[in-house]
N, C-alpha and C positions, 0 to 999 in steps of 0.2 A: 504494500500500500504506500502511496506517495504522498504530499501535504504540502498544500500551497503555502509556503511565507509571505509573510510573518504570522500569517495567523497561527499557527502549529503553537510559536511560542507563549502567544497570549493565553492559549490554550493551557497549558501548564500552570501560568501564573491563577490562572481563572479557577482554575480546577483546587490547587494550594489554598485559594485564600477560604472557603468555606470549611474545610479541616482543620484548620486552625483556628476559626472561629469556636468549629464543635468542640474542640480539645480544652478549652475555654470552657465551657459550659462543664465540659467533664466533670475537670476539676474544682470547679463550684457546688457542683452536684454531690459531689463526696465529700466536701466540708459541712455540709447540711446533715446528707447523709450520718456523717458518725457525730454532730452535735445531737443528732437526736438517737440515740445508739438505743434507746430502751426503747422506743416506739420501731423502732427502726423492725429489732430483736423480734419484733411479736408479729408483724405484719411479712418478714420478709418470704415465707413460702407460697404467701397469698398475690401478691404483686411486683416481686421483686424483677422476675421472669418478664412477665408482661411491660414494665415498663421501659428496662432495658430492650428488650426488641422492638420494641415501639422507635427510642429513639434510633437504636442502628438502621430500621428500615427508613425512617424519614434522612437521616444519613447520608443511607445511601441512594435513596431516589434522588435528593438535593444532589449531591456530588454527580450523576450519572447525566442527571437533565444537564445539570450546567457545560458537564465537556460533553454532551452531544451537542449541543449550543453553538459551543465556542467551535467543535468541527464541524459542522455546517458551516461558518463563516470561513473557514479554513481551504472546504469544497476539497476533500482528499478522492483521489481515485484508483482503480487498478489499472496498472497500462495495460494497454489493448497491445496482442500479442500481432497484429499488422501496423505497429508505428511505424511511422517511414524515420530515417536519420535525417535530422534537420541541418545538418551540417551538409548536406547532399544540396538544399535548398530543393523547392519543387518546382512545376511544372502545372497549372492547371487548363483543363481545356472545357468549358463550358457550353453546350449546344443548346440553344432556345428558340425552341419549336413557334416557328410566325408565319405560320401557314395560315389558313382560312378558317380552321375550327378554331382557334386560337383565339375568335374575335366572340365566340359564346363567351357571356357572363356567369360570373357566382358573388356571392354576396361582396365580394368583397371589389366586385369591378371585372371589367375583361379578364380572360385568362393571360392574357399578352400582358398587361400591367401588374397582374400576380406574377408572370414569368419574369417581368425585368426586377420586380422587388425581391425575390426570393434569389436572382441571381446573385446580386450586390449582399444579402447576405452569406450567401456560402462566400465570394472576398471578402467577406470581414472576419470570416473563421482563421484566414491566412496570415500571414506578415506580410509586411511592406515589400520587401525586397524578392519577394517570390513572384513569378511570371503567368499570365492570363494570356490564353486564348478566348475569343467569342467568335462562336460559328452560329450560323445560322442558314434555313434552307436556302439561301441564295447561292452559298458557297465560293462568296467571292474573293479576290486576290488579298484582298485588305484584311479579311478572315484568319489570309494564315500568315499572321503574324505576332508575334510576346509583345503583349501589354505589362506595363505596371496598373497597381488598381486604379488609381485615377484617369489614366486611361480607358481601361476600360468601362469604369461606371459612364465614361463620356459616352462610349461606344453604345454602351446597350440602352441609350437615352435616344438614339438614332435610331434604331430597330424600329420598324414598320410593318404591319402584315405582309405578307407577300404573298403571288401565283404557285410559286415554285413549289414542288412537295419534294418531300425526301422520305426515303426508309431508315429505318433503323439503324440497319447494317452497313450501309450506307454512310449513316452519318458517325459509328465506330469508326469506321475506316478512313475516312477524314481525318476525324480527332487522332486517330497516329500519326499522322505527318506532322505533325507539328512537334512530337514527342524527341526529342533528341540529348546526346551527353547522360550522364550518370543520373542528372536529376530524378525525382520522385516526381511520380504521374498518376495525376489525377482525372481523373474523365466524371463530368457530370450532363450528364439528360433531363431537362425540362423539356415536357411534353403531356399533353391529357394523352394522351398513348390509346390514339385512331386505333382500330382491329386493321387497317389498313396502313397503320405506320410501320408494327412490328412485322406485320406479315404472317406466314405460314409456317415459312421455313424455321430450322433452328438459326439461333443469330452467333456468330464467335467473337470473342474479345480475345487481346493478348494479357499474356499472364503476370506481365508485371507492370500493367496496369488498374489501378483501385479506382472501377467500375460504378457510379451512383445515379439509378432512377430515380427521379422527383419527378410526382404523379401527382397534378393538378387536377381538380374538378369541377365539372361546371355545372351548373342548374338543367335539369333535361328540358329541352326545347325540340318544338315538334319543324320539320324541314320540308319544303318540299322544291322537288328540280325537275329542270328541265332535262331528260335523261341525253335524247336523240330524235332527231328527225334521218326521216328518208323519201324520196319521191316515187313514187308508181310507175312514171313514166320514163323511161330510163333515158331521152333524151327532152330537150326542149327547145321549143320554136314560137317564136314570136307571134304573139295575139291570141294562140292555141290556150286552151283552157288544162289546167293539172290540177292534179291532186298532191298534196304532201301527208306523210303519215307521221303523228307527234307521238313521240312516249314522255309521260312522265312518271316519275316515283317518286311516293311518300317512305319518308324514311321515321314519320312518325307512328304513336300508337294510338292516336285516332282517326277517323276518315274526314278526309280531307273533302270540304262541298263546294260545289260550284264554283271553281276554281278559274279566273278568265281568265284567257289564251289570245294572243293577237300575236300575230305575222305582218309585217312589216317588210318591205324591197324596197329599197334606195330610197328609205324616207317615205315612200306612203305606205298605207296601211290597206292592206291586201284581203285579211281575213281575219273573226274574231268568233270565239267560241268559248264553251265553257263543260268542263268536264270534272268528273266525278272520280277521285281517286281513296282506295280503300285506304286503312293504316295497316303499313308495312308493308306496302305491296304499288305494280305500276298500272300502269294505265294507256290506253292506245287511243287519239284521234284522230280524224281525216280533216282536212282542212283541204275547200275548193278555192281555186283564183283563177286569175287570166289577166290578159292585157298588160304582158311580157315585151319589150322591147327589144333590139338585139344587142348583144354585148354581156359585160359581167355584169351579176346581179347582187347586190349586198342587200343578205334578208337577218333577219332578227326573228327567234320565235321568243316572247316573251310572258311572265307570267306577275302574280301580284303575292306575294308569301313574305312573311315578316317573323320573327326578325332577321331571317338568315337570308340576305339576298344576293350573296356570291354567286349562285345559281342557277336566279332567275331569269337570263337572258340567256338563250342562245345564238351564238352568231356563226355564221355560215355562206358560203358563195356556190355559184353557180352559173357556166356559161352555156347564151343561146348564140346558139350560130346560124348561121343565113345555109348552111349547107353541110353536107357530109359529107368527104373525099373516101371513095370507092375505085380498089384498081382492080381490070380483069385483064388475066392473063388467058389468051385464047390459043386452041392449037387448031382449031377446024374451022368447021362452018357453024360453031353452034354460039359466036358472037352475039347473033341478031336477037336472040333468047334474052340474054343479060342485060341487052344495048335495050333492049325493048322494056325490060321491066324496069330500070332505073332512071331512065333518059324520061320516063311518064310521071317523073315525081320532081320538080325541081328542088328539091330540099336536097336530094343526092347529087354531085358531081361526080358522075362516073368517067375515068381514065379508062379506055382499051386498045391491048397492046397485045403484038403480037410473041410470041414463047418466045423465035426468035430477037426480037429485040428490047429485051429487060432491064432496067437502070437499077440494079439491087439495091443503091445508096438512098432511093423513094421511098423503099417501102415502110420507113418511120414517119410518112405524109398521111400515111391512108389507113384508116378504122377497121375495114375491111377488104379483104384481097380474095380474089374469085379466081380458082385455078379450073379452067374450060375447055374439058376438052384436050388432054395437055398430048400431042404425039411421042415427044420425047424428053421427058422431065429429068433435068441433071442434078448433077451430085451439087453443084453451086447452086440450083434453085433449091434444093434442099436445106444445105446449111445458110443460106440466105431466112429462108422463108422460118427455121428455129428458133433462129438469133429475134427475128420478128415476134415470132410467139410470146417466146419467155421474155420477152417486155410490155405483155399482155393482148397484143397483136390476134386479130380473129382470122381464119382462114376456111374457105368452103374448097372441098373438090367436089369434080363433077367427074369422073372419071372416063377419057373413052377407052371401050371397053376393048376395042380393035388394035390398042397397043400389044408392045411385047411386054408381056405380064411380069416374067424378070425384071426387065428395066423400073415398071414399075415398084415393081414388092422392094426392091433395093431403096426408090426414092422414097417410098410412104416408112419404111423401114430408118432410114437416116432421118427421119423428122422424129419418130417415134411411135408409128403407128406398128396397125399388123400387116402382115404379107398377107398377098392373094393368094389362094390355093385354086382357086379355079375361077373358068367362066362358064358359065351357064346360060344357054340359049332356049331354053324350053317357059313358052309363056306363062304368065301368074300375076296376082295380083297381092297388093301390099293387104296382108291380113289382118293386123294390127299396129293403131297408133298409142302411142302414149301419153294423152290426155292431159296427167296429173302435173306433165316437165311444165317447170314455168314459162319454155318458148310458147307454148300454145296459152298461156293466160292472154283472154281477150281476143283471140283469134274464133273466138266462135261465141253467138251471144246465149245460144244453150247447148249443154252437151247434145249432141246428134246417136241415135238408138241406131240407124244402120246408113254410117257415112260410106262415099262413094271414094274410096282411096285407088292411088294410081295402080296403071296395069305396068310391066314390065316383060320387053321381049328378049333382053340381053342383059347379063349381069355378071357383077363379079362375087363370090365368095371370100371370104376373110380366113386365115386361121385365129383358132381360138389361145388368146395371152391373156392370163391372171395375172399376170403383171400390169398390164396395160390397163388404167380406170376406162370405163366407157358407160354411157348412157344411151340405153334405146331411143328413139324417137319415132322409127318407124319399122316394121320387122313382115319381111316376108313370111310364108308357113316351113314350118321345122327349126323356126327362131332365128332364120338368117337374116345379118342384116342390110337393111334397105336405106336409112339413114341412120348414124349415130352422130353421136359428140365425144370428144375425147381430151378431156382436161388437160392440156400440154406444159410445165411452165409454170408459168404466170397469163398463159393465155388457154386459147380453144382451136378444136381446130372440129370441124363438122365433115364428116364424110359418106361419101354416096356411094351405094353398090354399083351406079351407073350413071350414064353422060345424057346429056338433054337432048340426042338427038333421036326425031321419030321412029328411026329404026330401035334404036333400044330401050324405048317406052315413051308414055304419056306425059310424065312429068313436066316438061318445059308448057302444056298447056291445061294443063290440071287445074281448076280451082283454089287449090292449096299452095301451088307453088309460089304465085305471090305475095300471099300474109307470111308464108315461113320463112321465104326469103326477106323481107320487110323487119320483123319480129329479131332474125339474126343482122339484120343491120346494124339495127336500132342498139340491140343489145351487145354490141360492138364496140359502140359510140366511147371514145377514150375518154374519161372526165379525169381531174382532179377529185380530189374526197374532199368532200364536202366542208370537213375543219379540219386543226389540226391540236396539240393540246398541249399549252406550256409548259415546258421542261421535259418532255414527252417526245415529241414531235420536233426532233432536230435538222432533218433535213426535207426540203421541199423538191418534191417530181414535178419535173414540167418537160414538152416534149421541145427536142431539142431544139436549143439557139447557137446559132453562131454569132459569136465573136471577132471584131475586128481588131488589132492589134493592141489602138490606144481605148479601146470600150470595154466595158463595165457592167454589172448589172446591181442594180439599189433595191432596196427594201426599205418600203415608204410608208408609214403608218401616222398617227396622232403624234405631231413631235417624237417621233421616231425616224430617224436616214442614218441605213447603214450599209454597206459594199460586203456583202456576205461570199464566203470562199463558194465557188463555183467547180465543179468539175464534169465531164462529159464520159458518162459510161452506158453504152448497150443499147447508146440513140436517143438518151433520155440525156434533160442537164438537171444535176444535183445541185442545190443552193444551201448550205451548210450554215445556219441560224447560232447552232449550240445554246447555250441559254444566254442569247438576247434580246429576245422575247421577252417583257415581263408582264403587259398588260395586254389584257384581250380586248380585242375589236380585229378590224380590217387593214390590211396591210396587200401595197401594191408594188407587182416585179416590174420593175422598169428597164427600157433598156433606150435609152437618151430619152427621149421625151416619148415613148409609146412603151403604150403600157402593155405588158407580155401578159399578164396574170392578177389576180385579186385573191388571193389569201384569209384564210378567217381562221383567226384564234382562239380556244377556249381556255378555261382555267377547269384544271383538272376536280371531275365530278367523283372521282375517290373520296376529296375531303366533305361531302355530303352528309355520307351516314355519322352520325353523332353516335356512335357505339364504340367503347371504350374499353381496354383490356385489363384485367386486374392483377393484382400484384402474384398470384397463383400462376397465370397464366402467362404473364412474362417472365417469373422465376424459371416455367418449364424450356421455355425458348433459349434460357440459356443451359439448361442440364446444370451439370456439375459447376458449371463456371460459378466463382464466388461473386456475387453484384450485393450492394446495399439496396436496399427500396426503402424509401420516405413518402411517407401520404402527406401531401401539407393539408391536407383537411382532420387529417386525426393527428399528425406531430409536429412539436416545433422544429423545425429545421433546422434553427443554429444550434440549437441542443443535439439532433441529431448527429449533427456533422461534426459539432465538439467533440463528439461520444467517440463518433467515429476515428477520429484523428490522435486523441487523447488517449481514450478507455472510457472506461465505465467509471461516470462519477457518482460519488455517494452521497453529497449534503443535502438532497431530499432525503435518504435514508434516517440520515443524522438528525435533521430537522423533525422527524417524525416521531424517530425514538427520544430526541427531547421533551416533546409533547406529552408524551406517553408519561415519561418519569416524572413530569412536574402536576400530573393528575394524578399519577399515583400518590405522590407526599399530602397532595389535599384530601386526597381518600383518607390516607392513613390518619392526619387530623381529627379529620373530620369524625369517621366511622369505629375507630380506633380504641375504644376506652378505658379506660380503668375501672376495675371493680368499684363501683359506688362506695360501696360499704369500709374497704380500706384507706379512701382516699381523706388526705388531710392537707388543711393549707400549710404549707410548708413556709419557714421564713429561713435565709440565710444568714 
């Protein structure tokens, strides 16, 4: 046991001076005593006993209360078998959590103003001459550097909510970097501790670092967000009427009513609705507009929820274009097929070119690429037309069937598909379509009981590859197929047991081959995603730009211009953001004064759910690893942390047991007494 100075000494002195007062009394006591030696003589078996224990126990309570007293003031402790050597000096690193839940209340005010108060006290557990880090989820440059404390009490007076989120683990791993030299390292976490900060996984720390959660809490507040939108329509065209489809989720525990919804593009207001969301659970609506323009569109879907409104807006873009670029690569006569269904629709710009003369460097211009008919497909249109795919690129063949099947089974083979095994000449007809695929949603306004599907006089056969994913669409009888699809990549590629010319079927004049031609257009059509989501979402797809020697491309937002690293990979150019991004809205690529793109940022919908991890459940995340845990709703913190740093201190003990011993001397007073019958006033 250790003993703060000087009180230890006082202690002693404090403790001497009532002994010597009793020793005092003693001695009085037994001059009285033997003056009255004949009264003395006749009572002493009756009370002699009793009276002397009386005074030793008042005695000793007096004597006991007072040096527990004077050790309470003294504050002695037992050192904690993890004291660091202070001649080592420390290191500490502090992480405080200023994400968006952060901004929930508890009595005491924000969580963000409990987190910078509770900081500045664990610096006050320290000395002077010891070194401070303050991180926080920005994780900026200025972060990883040693503070003194008045530095950083500066520091964490600057702390603002932020977009950014971080993990857990995440933010351990940070906090080492900053650990260097022999010093003693301390790591401290302020956080309400999201189910989505810690995560799932197990978390690791190093082991010679002394690990501290500080678990703040806020008052339960009901949420509600804007989850996600998506369109129906998989392209859009100016003046045309769409549908958009809303989710939201309540993240609280009661149902959420009449909730309004308004969509907003470019400043007006499009559409408004009101929807019914259970507690704990989401919710789906349709929202109708029209009277689209062409160009990008910046839409808002917004909501009205208090008090957590980090959530409430969603912001998102979308481009109409005056056209679709379509290339067909023809090898016959079955041109006028393709030329005829696309050339009828001006929304499509159809390119047609002959097999022999193909410009492979194009085909990052066009949505769609229509292989017609092909006589002699080579090993270059092959790996041309992959490299397409897997940057999401759609592909139809039509195959004629009068090529050399080899040549073929090699080309559909280097793309990824199956070989032909055979041709087949013997007439039939398409037995079965496949309804449920979503190419046919809206191709038909009720399912049809016995539809008229195409005849076929010439075909090809497939071998069968479980390796190779594929989706029926259309199936000859004995399951062979007539059209499939075949997830390539990052693209599609749709293939046909035969070619569109009359000799080997119906097809090119079939009812059906327009919508499903039309349907795989559309669902072609290369977008951007709809948002992207801070700290999240580091780089931006756009399909390629060129560059000229002294040019640039900017990133343009609300008082935001910044020249983002660029690079050109697989036909696409990458725009590389990293986290500087910190506020959502809209943001535009420029390239001199024309604008390439419109961009929409959110703030990450993780930090929505208000559901919080306890101190059980992050203990388990570390296993064995030793961590401290502090509730600041149930402990005081500097106490804690003293405890921590110190040992176990005892002047509440001390204080307690004084208590005790100075009720006990009143007891014995009090309760205590002399037989009536012997008692006499005594004179000295």
């Amino acid at each position: 046991m250790n003993f703060l100075y000087p009180g230890f000494l006082f202690a002693l002195l404090a403790v001497s001076i009532p002994i010597i007062i009793h020793l005092f009394n003693f001695r009085k006591f037994k001059r009285v005593y033997f003056s009255n030696v004949a009264f003395l003589k006749e009572v002493k078996e009756q009370n002699s006993s009793r009276e002397k224990l009386k005074n030793l126990l008042i005695l000793a309570a007096r004597i006991l209360a007072i040096t527990f007293l004077v050790l309470a003031f003294a504050r002695p402790f037992i050192t904690s078998t993890e004291k660091a050597n202070q001649k080592s000096g420390n290191i500490v690193s502090i992480y405080l959590d200023n994400s968006y839940s952060m901004d929930a209340v508890n009595k005491e005010g924000s969580l963000l103003d409990e987190a910078k108060r509770r900081a500045k006290e664990i610096v006050k557990n320290y000395q002077l001459n010891d070194k401070f880090q303050l991180l926080t989820n920005d994780f900026e440059g200025k972060h990883q550097r040693l503070l003194n404390p008045d530095e950083f009490v500066q520091a964490v007076d600057e702390v603002k909510i932020s977009a950014a989120s971080r993990n857990l683990q995440q933010v351990i791993n940070r906090q080492q970097g900053v650990f260097t030299g022999g010093a003693n390292r301390f790591s401290y976490i302020i956080s309400d501790f999201q189910k989505n900060f810690a995560g799932d996984a197990p978390v690791k720390k190093v082991q010679q670092t002394q690990l501290t959660l500080l678990k703040l809490s806020a008052n339960e507040l009901p949420n509600l967000s804007v989850d996600s939108v998506w369109f129906l329509s998989p392209v859009h065209q100016a003046g045309a009427s769409e549908k958009i489809v809303v989710r939201l989720k309540n993240f609280g525990n009661e149902d959420a009513k009449n909730v309004p919804l308004k969509l907003s593009i470019n400043g007006q207001q499009k559409a408004i609705g009101s929807v019914n969301v259970a507690a704990n659970a989401h919710a789906i609506d349709t929202l109708s507009y029209s009277g689209l323009s062409l160009g990008w569109q910046k839409a808002v879907l917004s909501i009205k929820d208090f008090p957590l409104t980090f959530d409430d807006e969603l912001y998102f873009t979308f481009n109409v274009n005056a056209n679709q670029e379509v290339l067909s690569i023809n090898g016959g006569k079955t041109a006028k097929y393709i030329e005829a269904l696309f050339n009828a629709d001006p929304y499509f710009k159809l390119t047609s070119i002959s097999e022999n003369n193909i410009n492979y460097t194009s085909f990052a211009n066009y949505s769609l690429i229509v292989l017609n008919g092909l006589n002699e497909p080579s090993t270059g249109l092959a790996q041309s037309l992959k490299s397409y795919v897997s940057n999401g690129g759609t592909v139809v063949i039509f195959p004629s069937t009068f090529t050399d099947q080899s040549v073929f089974s090699a080309f559909l083979n280097a793309i990824g598909l199956p070989s032909v095994s055979n041709v087949l000449t013997e007439p039939t007809k398409v037995s079965q379509i496949e309804l449920k695929h979503p190419l046919f949603n809206g191709v038909f306004e009720t399912l049809p009981k016995n539809i008229d599907l195409p005849s076929v006089n010439r075909y090809f056969t497939f071998t069968d590859n479980s390796k190779i994913a594929k989706e029926s669409l259309l199936q000859l009888p004995a399951g062979k197929t007539y059209l499939a699809r075949y997830p390539v990549s990052g693209g599609q590629v749709f293939l046909s047991a035969t070619g569109l010319l009359e000799e080997e079927g119906n097809l090119s004049k079939h009812p059906l081959f327009v919508p499903l031609m039309y349907k795989i257009a559309f669902e072609s059509a290369k977008d951007q995603p709809l948002s992207y989501t801070i700290a999240k979402d580091n780089v931006i797809t756009l399909p390629s730009v060129k560059l000229g020697a002294n040019q640039s491309l900017k990133l343009i937002g609300d008082g935001f211009d910044v020249i983002p690293d660029v690079s050109n990979q697989n036909g696409n150019t990458l725009l590389f953001v990293a986290d500087q991004i910190k506020k959502s809205g809209f943001y535009q690529v420029k390239k001199s004064d024309s604008t390439l793109a419109v961009v929409a940022f959110n703030d990450d919908r993780s930090e929505s759910n208000m559901v919080y991890d306890d101190q059980n459940t992050l203990e388990d995340k570390f296993g064995p690893q030793k961590v401290l845990f502090i509730d600041a709703k149930k402990q005081n913190v500097s106490s804690a942390i003293a405890e921590k740093n110190n040992g176990s201190e005892l002047w509440k003990l001390c204080l307690i047991l004084s208590l005790i011993f100075i009720a006990a001397e009143v007891l014995l007073i009090r309760f205590f007494a002399i037989n009536p019958k012997t008692k006499m006033n005594r004179t000295p």
